[in-house]
N, C-alpha and C positions, 0 to 999 in steps of 0.2 A: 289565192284570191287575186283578183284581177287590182291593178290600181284603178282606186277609187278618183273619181271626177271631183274637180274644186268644192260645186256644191254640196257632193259627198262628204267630202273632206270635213266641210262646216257641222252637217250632222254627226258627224262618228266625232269629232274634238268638241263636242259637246256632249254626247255617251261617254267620252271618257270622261272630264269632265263630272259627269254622275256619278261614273266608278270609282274615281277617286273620294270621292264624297262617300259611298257604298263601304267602300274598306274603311274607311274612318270611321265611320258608323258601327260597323258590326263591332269594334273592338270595344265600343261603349257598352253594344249590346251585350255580347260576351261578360263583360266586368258584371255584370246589374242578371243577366238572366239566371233561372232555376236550372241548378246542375244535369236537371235530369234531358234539358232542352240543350245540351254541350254539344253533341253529334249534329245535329241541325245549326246551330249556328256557326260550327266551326265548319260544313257543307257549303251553306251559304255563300260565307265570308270566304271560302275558297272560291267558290262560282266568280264572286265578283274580283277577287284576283285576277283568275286566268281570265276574263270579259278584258280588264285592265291592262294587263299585259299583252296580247292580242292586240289592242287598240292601239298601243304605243310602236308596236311593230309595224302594223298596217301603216301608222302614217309615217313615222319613219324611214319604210320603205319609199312609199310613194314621194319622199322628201316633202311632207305638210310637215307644218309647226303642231307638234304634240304637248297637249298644256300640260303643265307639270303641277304635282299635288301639292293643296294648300300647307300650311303647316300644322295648319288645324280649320276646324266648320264649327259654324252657330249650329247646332241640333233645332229642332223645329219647334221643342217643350223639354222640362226638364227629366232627366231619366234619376232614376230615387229607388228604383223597385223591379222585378220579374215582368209587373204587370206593362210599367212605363216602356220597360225594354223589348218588351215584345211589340207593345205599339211602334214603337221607333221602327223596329226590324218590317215591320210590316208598312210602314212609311216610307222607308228608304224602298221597297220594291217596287212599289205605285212609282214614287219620283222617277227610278231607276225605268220604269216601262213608260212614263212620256216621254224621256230622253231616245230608248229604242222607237218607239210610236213614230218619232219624228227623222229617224234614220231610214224607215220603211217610205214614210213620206218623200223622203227626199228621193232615196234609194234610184239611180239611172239606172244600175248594173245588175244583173239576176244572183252576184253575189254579195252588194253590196245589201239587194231586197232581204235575201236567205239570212244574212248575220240579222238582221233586224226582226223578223221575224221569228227568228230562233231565240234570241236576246229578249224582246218582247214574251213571248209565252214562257221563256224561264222565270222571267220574275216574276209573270201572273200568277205563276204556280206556287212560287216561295210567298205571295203576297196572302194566295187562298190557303197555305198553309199556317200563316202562322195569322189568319183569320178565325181559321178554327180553333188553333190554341189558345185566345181570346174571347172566344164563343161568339163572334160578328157575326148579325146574320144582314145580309145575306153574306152567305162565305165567299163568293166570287163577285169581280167588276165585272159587268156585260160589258164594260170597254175598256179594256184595259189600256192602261197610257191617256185615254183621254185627257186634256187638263178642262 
């Protein structure tokens, strides 16, 4: 990957930022979800690992300040149940794809654009997944990341 531009910089330390929030999440979601949905979210929660880890290397490289992760996140509502933890997991994807949204936006570089846009439809997809496990209709965002 090419080193990312200051502006750049700002978007991608703000998607990590998300990720880090991402990983803290799933492990909630994990705790609270239906055994038989283990493979998916333990998928997931890898996804936004390697997102996470990726991002700290990027800037690292580049010598930008890489935020480092809270100790803990306020979750958005309380998780109690399969149903709650599915919501959350499917929260965090939506949060997760306006943090990429606005990496695309920012995006100078045709590799800085590619991560974003690649980051962006991974989590539309885990978002429209675990939409359907839910039964939301409509299953998908026509925009995804929008805020």
């Amino acid at each position: 990957m090419t080193t990312p531009t200051e502006a750049e910089g700002t978007s991608l330390a703000d998607a990590l930022i998300a990720e880090h929030s991402a990983v803290f999440a799933y492990g909630v979601v994990a705790a609270f979800s239906n055994p038989t949905r283990a493979t998916q979210v333990a998928t997931a929660a890898a996804a936004h690992r390697a997102r996470r880890d990726g991002l700290l290397d990027t800037l690292t490289a580049a010598g930008l300040t890489a935020p480092v992760a809270e100790a803990g996140y306020t979750l958005p509502f309380p998780v109690t149940d399969p149903i709650t933890a599915a919501q959350l997991a499917a929260q965090v994807e939506a949060d997760t794809a306006v943090a990429w949204r606005a990496v695309v936006e920012h995006g100078e570089t045709e590799d800085t654009r590619t991560l974003g846009v690649t980051a962006l439809t991974e989590a539309a997809v885990r978002e429209a997944t675990w939409r359907v496990a839910l039964g939301t209709d409509p299953v998908t965002d026509p925009f995804p990341g929008q805020p």
